[in-house]
Phi, psi and omega in degrees: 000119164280159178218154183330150161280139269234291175257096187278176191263158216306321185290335171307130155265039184287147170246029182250037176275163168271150194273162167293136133300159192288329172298325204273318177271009170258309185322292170319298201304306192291330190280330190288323170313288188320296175275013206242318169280324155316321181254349179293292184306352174260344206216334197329296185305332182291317158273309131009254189306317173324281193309328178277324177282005165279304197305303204304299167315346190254338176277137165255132191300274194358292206239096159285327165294010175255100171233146198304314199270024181322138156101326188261133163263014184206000000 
């Protein structure tokens, strides 16, 4: 028989998680705002240009409408 993990992790959909004070999840929130505008401004371009040369290898002139990944967001 299996059972629940004991302390589940912040990430879990248990629904015996522990909860944030409301400071504690604006805190977390603003910090994830922060690194998140940090690596965009550091990689934006980088990933930028990934995606436009995946679009481009990936597009057919012919059949623009044939795309291998329909459907995938990524």
């Amino acid at each position: 028989m299996k059972t629940k993990h004991r302390y589940p992790c912040p990430m879990c959909s248990c629904t015996q998680t522990r909860t944030l004070s409301d400071e504690a999840a604006v805190e977390i929130h603003e910090f994830l705002e922060v690194f998140a505008a940090n690596f965009l401004s550091q990689y934006g371009q980088r990933i930028y240009r990934h995606y436009a040369k995946r679009a481009k290898r990936q597009f057919n002139s012919e059949k623009p409408w044939d795309h291998p990944h329909a459907g995938e967001p990524f």
